[in-house]
VOBA-1610 file (N, C-alpha, C; in pm, whole numbers, padded with zeros to 5 digits, always signed):
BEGIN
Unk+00191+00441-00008Unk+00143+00377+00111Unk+00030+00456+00175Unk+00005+00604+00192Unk-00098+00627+00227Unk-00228+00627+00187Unk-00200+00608+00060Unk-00356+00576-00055Unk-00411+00423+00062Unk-00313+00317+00093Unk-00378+00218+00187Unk-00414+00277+00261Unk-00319+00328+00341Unk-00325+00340+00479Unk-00462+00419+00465Unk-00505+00514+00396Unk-00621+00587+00409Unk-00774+00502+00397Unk-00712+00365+00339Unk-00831+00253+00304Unk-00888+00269+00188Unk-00775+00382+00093Unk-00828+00372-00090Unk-00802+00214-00138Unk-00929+00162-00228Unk-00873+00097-00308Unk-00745+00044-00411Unk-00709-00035-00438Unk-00647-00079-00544Unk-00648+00024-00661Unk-00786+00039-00713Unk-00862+00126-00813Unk-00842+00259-00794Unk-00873+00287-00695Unk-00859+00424-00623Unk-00744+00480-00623Unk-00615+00451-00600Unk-00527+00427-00594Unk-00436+00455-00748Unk-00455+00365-00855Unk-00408+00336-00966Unk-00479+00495-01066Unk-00601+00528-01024Unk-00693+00637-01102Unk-00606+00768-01027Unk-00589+00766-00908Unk-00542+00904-00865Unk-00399+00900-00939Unk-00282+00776-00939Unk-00218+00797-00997Unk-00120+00774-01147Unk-00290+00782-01199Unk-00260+00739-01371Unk-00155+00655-01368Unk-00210+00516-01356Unk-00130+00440-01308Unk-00237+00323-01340Unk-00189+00198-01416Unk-00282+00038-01381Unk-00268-00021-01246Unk-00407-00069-01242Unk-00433-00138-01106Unk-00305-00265-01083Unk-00294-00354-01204Unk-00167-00435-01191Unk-00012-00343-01149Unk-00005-00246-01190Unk+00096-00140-01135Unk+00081-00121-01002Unk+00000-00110-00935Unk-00009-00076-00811Unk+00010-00200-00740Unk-00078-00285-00778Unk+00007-00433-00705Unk+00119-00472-00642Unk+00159-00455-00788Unk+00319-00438-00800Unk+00416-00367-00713Unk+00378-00246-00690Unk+00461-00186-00603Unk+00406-00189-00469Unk+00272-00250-00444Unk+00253-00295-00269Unk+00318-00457-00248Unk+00322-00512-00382Unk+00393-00658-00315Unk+00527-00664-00302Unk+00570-00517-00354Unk+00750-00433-00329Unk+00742-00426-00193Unk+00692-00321-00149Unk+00627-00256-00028Unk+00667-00376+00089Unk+00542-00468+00042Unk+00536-00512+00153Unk+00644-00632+00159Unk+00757-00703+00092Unk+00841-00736+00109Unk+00936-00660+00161Unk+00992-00522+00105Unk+01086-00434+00198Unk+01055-00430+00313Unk+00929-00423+00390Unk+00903-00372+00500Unk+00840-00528+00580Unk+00889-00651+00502Unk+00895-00795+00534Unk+00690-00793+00647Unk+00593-00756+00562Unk+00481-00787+00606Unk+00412-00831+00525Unk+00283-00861+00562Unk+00214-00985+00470Unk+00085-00949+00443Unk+00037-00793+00499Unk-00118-00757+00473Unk-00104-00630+00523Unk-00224-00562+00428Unk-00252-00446+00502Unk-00289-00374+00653Unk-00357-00503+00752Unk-00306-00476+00858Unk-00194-00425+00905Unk-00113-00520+00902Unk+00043-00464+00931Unk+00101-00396+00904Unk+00055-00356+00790Unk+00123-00154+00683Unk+00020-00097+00815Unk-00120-00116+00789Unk-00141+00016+00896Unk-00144+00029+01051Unk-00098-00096+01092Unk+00003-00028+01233Unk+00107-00014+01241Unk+00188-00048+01141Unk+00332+00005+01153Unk+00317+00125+01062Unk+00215+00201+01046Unk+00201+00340+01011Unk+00113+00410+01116Unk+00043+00338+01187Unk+00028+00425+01306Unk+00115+00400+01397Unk+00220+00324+01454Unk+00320+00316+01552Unk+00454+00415+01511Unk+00423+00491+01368Unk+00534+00500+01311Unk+00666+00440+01278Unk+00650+00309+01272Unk+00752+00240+01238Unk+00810+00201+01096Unk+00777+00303+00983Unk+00822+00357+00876Unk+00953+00409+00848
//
């Protein structure tokens, strides 16, 4: 989550962690069902409100 929250790419993201871009998907459309939101907006104020 902080690779978003920092405003890395998808790409960015998947390269830092030797990892496919479809992999990373994957675990933000995890993400953001556990944490029942629908966009990266909403990851990054409920990471600046700390509500993590």
């Amino acid at each position: 989550m902080a690779g978003i929250v920092d405003g890395k790419s998808y790409k960015m993201i998947a390269s830092d962690l030797f990892v496919s871009i479809d992999t990373v998907r994957t675990h933000i459309k995890n993400i953001y069902k556990t944490l029942e939101i629908n966009s990266k907006a909403e990851l990054i104020r409920k990471s600046y409100y700390n509500e993590l």
